[in-house]
C-alpha positions in Angstrom: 104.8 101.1 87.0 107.6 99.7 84.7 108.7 96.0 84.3 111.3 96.4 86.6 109.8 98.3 89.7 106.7 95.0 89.5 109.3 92.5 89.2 111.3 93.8 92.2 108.0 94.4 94.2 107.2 90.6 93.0 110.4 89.4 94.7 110.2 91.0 97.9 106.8 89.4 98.1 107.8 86.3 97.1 110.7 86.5 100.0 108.6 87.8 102.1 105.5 85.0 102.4 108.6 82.1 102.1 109.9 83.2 105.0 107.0 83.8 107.0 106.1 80.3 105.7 109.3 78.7 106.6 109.2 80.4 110.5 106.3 80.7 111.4 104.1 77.6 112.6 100.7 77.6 111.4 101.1 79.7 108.4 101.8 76.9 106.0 102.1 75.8 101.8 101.0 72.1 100.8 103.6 72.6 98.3 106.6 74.2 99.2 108.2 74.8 95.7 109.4 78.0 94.1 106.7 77.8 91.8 104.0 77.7 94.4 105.6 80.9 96.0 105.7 82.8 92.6 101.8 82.7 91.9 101.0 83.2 95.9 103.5 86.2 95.5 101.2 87.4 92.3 98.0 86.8 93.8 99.6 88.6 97.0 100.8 91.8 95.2 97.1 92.1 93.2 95.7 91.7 96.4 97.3 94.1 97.6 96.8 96.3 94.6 93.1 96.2 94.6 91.4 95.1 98.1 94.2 97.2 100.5 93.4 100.5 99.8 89.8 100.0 100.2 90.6 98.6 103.4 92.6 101.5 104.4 89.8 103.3 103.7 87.6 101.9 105.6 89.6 101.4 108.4 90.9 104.9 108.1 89.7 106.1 111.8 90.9 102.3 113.1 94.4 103.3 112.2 94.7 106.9 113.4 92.9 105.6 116.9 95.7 103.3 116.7 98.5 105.8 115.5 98.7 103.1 112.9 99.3 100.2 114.8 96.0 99.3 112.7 97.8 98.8 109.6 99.5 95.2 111.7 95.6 94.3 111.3 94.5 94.9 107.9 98.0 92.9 106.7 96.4 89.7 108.9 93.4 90.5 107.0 95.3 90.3 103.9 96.7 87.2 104.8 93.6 85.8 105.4 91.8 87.5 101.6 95.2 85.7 100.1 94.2 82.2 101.5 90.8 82.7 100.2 92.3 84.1 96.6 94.7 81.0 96.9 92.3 78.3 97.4 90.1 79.5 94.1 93.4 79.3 92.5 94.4 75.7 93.7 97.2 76.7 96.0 97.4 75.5 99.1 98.0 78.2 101.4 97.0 78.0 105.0 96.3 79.8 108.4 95.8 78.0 111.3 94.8 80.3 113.7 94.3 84.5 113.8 97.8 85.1 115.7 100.0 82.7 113.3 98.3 84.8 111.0 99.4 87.9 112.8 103.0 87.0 113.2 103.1 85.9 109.4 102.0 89.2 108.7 104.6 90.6 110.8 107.1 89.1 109.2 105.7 89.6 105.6 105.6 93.3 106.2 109.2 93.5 108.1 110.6 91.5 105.2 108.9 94.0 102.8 109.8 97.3 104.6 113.7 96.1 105.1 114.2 94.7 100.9 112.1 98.2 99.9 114.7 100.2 101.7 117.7 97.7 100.2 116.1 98.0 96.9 114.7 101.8 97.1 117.3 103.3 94.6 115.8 100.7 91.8 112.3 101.4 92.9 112.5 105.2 92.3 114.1 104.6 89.3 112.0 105.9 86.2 
């Protein structure tokens, strides 16, 4: 992946957890700077890197029982791994309950799928 495609992947995730931050009760940042959002965005997208195929693996007959509404899962999931991943790295990123984490993964992946289809010309870019 060039500099350019993981920068504007970096972004979308940045946009992304702010505004599921920002409207969504419960899923919340001690320190609601830019630089706070900027490593939580990083830790996001290696998460995301490493531990979500695995879990798509795993949960491979979860999301075709589901006709992939299963996928809505493994992103709360992910929410939840990135508090974990944030806390070891002094952020403080939290989820107050299973369905703010739910609805801040809706919006984290609706934010994502609507910048990657704004952005898809520079993403296929070589």
């Amino acid at each position: 992946m060039n500099v350019n495609k993981f920068v504007i992947h970096w972004m979308i995730n940045i946009a992304g957890l702010y505004l599921a931050v920002l409207i969504v009760p419960g899923v919340e940042l001690a320190q609601e700077d830019w630089l706070s959002f900027v490593w939580l965005a990083l830790i996001f997208g290696l998460l995301n890197a490493l531990v979500r195929p695995l879990l798509k693996l795993l949960t491979c007959p979860l999301i075709i029982l589901t006709l992939g509404l299963g996928t809505l899962v493994i992103n709360t999931v992910m929410l939840y791994i990135l508090q974990w991943a944030a806390g070891l790295a002094g952020i403080a990123f939290t989820l107050t309950g299973f369905w703010q984490a739910f609805l801040g993964a809706l919006v984290v992946s609706g934010v994502s799928m609507l910048l990657t289809i704004v952005f898809k010309d520079e993403l296929k870019k070589k």
